[in-house]
C-alpha positions as CSV (number, residue, x, y, z in Angstrom):
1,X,-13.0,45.2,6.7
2,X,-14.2,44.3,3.5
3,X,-17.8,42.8,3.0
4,X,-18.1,40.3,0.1
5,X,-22.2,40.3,-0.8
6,X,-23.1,37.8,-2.8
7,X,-25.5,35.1,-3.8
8,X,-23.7,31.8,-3.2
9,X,-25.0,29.4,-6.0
10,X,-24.2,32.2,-8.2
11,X,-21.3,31.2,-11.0
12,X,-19.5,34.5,-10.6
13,X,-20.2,34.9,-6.9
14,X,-18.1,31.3,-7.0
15,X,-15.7,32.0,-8.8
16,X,-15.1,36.1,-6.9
17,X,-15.6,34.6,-3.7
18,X,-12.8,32.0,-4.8
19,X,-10.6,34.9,-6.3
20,X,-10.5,36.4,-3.1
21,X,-9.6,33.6,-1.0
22,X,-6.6,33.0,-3.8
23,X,-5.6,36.4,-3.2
24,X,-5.9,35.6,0.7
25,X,-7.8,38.6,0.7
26,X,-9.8,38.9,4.1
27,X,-13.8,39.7,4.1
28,X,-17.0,39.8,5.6
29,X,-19.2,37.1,3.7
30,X,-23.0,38.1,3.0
31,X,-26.0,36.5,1.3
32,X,-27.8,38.6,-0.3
33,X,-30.6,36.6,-0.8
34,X,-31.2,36.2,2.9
35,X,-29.6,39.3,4.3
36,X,-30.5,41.9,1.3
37,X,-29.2,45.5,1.4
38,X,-30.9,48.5,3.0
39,X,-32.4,51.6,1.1
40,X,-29.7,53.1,3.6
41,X,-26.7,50.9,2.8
42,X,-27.8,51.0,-1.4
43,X,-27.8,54.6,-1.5
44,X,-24.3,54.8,0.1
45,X,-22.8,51.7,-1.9
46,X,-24.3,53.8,-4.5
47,X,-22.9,57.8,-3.7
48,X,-19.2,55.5,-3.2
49,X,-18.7,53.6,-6.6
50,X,-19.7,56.6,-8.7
51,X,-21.7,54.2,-11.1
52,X,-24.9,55.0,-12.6
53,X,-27.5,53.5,-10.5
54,X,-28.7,51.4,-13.1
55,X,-25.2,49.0,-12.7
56,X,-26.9,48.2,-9.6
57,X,-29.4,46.2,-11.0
58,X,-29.0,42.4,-12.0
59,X,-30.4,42.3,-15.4
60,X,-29.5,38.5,-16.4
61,X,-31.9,37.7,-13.2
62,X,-35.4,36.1,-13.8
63,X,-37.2,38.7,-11.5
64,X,-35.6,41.6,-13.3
65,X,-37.1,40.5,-16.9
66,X,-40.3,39.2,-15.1
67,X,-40.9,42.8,-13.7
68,X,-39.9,44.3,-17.5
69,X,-37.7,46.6,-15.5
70,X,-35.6,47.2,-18.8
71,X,-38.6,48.7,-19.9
72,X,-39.4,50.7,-16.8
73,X,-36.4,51.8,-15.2
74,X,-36.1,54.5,-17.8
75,X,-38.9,56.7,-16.0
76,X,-38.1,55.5,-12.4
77,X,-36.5,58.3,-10.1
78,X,-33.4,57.2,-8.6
79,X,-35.5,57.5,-5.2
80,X,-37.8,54.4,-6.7
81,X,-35.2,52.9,-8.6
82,X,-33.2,52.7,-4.6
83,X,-36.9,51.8,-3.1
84,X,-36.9,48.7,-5.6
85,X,-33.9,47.8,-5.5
86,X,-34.1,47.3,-1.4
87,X,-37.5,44.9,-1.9
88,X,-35.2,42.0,-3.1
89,X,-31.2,41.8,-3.0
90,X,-32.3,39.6,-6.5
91,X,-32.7,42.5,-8.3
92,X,-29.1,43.6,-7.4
93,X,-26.1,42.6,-9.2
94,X,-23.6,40.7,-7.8
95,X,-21.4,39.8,-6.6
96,X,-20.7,43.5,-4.7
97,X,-17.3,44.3,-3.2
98,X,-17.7,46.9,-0.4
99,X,-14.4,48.5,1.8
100,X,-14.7,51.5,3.2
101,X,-14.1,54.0,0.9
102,X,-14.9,51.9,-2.7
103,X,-17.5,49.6,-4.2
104,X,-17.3,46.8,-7.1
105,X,-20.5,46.0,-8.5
106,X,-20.0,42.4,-10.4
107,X,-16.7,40.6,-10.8
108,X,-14.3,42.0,-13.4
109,X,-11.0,40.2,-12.3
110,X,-8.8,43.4,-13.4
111,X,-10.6,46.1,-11.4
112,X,-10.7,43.8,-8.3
113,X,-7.3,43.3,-8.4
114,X,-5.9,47.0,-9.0
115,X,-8.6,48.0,-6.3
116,X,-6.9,45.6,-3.8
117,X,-3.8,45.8,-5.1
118,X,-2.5,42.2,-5.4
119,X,-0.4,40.9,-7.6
């Protein structure tokens, strides 16, 4: 099963979450807000894309520039840069598309569709 994390009054989260309902693509809905990832489950999202852990992080949100972490993330071990990102799911981009052996982090139309394969 795939799990669709998101924060619902988010424009792309909208407009993904619609996408994959288009695509009549089955998932797992989660707020991220209220049901915000694990160190645990962020670590593995992050071993499984292969992204830089820095993709993780939402840096269009308010808390993100309120915290300077553009600034700071530069000297953060990935161990704190995990720890922070686990504090808040606000701090982590979205929306996140998680199956079992791949993760999208934001909604790029192209890679979610030759990741699930539709036409």
């Amino acid at each position: 099963m795939i799990t669709f994390v998101c924060y619902p009054k988010c424009t792309t989260c909208q407009k993904a979450r619609k996408w994959l309902d288009e695509n009549k693509i089955a998932y797992e809905f989660r707020d991220i807000k209220t049901n915000h990832p694990t160190l645990e489950e962020l670590a593995a999202w992050h071993r499984t894309s292969g992204l830089p852990l820095r993709k993780f992080f939402n840096t269009s949100g308010l808390l993100y520039k309120s915290m300077d972490l553009k600034n700071k993330l530069p000297a953060m071990s990935e161990a704190d840069m995990l720890k922070l990102l686990s504090t808040d799911g606000m701090l982590v981009k979205r929306p996140l598309l998680v199956g079992a052996d791949f993760v999208l982090v934001g909604f790029k139309e192209a890679d979610w569709k030759n990741r699930l394969q539709t036409d």
